[in-house]
C-alpha positions in Angstrom: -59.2 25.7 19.2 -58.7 25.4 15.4 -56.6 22.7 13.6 -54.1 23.4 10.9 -53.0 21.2 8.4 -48.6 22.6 7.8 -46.1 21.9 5.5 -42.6 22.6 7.7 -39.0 21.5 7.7 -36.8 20.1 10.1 -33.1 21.7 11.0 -31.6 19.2 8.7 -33.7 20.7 5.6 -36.1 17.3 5.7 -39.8 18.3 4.7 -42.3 17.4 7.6 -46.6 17.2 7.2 -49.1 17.1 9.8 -51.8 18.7 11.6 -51.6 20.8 15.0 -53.9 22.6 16.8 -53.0 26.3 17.7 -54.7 29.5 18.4 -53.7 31.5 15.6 -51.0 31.0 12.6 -48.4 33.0 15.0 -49.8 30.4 17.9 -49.1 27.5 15.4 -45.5 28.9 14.2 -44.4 29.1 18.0 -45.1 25.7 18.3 -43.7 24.4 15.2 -40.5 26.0 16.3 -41.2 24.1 19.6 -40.3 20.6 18.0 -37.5 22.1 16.1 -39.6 22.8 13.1 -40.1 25.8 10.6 -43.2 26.9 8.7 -43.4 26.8 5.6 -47.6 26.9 4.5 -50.5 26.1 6.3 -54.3 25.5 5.8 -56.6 26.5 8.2 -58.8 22.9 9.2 -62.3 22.6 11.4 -61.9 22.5 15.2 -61.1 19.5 17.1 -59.5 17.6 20.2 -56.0 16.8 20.1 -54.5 16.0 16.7 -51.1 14.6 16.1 -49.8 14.1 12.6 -49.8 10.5 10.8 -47.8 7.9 11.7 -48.1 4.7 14.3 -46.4 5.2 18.3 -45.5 1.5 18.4 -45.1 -0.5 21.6 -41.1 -0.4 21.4 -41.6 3.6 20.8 -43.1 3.4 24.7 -40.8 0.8 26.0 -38.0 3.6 24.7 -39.7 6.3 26.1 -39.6 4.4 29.5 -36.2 3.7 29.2 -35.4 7.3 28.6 -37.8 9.1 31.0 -36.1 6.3 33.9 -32.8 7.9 33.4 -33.7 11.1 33.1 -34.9 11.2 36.4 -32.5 8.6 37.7 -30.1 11.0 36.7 -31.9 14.0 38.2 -32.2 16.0 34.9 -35.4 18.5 35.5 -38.5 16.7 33.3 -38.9 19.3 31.5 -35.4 19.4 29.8 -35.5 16.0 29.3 -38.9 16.1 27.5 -37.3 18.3 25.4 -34.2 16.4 24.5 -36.8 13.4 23.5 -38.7 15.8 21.5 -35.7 17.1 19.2 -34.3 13.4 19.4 -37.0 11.5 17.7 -37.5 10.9 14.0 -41.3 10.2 14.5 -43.2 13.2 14.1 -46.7 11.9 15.6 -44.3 11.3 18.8 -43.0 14.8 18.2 -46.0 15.9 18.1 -47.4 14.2 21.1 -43.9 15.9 23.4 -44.5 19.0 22.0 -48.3 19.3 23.2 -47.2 16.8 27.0 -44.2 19.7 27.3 -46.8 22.6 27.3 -48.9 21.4 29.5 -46.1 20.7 32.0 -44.8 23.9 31.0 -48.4 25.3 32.0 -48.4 23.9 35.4 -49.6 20.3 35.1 -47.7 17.4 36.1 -46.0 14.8 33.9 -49.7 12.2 34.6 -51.9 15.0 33.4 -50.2 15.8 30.1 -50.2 11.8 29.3 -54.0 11.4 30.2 -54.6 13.6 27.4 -53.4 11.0 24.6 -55.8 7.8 26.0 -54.9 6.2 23.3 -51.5 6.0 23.4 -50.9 5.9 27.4 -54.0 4.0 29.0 -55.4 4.2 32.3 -53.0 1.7 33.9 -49.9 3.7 32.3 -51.0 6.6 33.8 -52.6 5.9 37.2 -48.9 4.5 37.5 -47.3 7.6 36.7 -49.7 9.4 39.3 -48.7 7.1 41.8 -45.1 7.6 41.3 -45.1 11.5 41.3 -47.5 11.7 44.6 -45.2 8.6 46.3 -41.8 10.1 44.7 -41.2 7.2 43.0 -41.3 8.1 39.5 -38.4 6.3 38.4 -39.0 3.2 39.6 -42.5 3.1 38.2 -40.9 4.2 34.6 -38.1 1.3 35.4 -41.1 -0.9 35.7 -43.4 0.0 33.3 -40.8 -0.4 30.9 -40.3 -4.2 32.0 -43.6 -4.5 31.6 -43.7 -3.3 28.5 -40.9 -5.9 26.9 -43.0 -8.5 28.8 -45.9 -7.6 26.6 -43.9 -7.3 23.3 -42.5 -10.6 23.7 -45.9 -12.4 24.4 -46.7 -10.9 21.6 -44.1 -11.9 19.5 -44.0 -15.3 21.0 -47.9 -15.5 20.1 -47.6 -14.4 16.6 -44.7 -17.3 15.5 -47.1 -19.7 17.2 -50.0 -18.4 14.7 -47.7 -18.7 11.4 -47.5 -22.6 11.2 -51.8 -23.1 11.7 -52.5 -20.5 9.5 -49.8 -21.5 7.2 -51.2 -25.2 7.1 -54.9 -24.0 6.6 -54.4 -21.7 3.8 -52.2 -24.3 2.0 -55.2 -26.9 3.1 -57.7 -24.5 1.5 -55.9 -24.2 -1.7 -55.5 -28.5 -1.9 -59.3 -28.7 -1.5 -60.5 -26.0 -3.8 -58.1 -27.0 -6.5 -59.8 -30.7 -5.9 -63.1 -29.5 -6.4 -62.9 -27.6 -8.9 -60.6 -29.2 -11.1 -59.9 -33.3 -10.2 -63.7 -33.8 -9.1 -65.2 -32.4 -12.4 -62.3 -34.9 -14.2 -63.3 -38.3 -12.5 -66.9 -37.4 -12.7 -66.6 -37.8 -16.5 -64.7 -40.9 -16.2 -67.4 -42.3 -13.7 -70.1 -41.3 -16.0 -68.4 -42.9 -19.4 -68.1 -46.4 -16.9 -71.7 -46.4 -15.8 -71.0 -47.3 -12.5 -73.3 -46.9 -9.2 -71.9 -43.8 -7.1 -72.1 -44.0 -3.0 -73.7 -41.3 -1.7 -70.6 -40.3 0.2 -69.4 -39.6 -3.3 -72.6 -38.0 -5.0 -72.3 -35.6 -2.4 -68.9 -34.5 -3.1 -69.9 -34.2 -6.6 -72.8 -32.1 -5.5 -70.2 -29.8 -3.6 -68.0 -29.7 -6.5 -70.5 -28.4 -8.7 -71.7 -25.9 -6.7 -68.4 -24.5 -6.2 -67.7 -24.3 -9.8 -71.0 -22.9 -10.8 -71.6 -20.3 -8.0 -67.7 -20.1 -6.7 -68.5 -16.0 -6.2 -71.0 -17.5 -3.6 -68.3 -19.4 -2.1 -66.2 -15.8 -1.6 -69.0 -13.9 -0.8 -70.6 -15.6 1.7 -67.8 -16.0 4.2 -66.8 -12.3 3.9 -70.6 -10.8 4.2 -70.9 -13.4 7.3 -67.5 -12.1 8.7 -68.6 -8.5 8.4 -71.5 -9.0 10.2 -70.8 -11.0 12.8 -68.0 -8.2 13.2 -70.4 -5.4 13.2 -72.8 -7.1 16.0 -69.9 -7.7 18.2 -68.4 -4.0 17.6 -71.5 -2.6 18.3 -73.8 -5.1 20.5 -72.5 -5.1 23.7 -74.2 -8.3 24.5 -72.5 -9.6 21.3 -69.0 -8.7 22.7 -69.6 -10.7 25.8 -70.9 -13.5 24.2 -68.0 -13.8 21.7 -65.8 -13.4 24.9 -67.3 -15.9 26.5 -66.7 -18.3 23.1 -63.1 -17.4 23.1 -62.0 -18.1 26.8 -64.0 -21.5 26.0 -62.5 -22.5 23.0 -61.0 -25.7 23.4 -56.8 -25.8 23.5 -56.6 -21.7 22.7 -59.1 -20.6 25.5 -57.1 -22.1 28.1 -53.8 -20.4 26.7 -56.0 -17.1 26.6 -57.4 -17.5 29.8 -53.6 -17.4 31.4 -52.5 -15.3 28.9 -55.0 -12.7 30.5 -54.2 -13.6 33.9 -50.8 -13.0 33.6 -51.3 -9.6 32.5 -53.7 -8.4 35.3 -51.3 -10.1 37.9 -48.4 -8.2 36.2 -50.2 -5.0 35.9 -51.9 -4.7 39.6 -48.7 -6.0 41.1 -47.5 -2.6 39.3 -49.9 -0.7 40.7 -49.6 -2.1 44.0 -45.8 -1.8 44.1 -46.3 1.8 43.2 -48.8 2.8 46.4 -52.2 2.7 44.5 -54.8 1.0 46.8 -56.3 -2.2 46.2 -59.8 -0.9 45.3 -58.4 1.5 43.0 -56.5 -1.2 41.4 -59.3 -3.5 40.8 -61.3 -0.4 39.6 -58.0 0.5 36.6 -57.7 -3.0 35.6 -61.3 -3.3 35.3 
């Protein structure tokens, strides 16, 4: 199926950009007017998978859609017209996007689990083995109720996580500046005063002048090296998958953080297959989705 790259507007007048896959430009004009959208130009693009237009589908985007999809059927509102109140409700045209293609495909006779397996990377495995379990059980709104708890659980370890990172990384870049701003600029000043006394330097202290001139004379050394060994250590763990157990292995060891990562992991397996047990997914097959 072709992609097209359109220009559109909203029923407010607001321009709107993205991409969409359609059969035809009648094909993509239907769908456009779909999410409350109207045509304005269009560009025909090579074929591809599923394209939704720019934009990020954060974690609080899911914990809303949760939260909305557990009242819709709480309240017993058909999915499909509740699908469609999210899609002309949100503001974020990837999302949009993303309703407009799950509404079609419930439209064309697949269930609610089917049209979220086709966006992996916005609803993983666990999200929707969940959902699968809850439409075969009939228990769809408490697995939404639950995921969305889950969800907020997540966001706030994160959150939580990311205050406790400020101060370190706070102290070390402040730390970094002290010491270069030592070496290159106090050590080179009390290396001439040194020299005018004549004294006899410890080695403790010809080394730090050895450091000190280095970093003055080859300080694009000192900026390149760390980022061209970052880079590639990077590279072998993104693509070795040896190197991504190995620096696995490192982090759940590292002393202090690798025992906070360690639980931090547990937790979120216990959460996650108490989920999928709750919702009538067998123990085997939970192992085999939180694998």
């Amino acid at each position: 199926m072709p992609a097209f790259q359109y220009k559109a507007i909203d029923k407010l007048g607001r321009p709107a950009r993205g991409k969409l896959d359609a059969v035809n430009e009648v094909d993509l004009e239907l769908r456009l007017r779909r999410m409350g959208l109207d045509l304005i130009t269009f560009r025909t693009m090579r074929a591809s998978g599923t394209t939704l237009a720019k934009g990020n589908i954060t974690r609080r985007d899911l914990i809303a859609f949760c939260f909305d999809l557990e009242q819709i059927s709480r309240s017993g509102i058909p999915i499909i017209e509740g699908l469609r109140d999210l899609r002309d409700g949100t503001e974020n045209p990837r999302f949009r996007e993303m309703l407009s293609s799950i509404l079609e495909d419930i439209e064309g006779g697949k269930m609610l689990s089917q049209g979220l397996a086709a966006f992996p990377n916005v609803f993983g495995s666990v999200f929707v083995s969940l959902v699968r379990a809850g439409e075969q059980s009939g228990r769809v709104t408490e697995v939404f109720e639950s995921l969305g708890s889950a969800l907020k659980w997540q966001d706030e370890l994160v959150s939580q996580t990311r205050k406790l990172l400020i101060y370190p990384l706070m102290v070390l870049i402040v730390v970094t500046g002290v010491v270069m701003f030592l070496l290159i600029y106090l050590v080179p000043q009390v290396v001439t005063l040194l020299k005018s006394m004549g004294m006899q330097l410890p080695l403790q202290t010809r080394i730090l002048i050895a450091v000190s001139n280095f970093v003055v004379n080859y300080w694009y050394l000192v900026i390149l090296i760390p980022i061209v060994t970052a880079a590639a250590i990077t590279y072998f763990i993104r693509t070795n998958p040896k190197g991504t157990y190995y620096f696995d292995y490192i982090k759940l060891r590292v002393p202090i953080t690798g025992a906070i990562l360690q639980k931090i992991i547990l937790a979120r397996f216990a959460n996650f297959f108490a989920l999928m047990y709750q919702s009538g997914i067998t123990i085997l097959d939970a192992i085999k989705t939180s694998e």
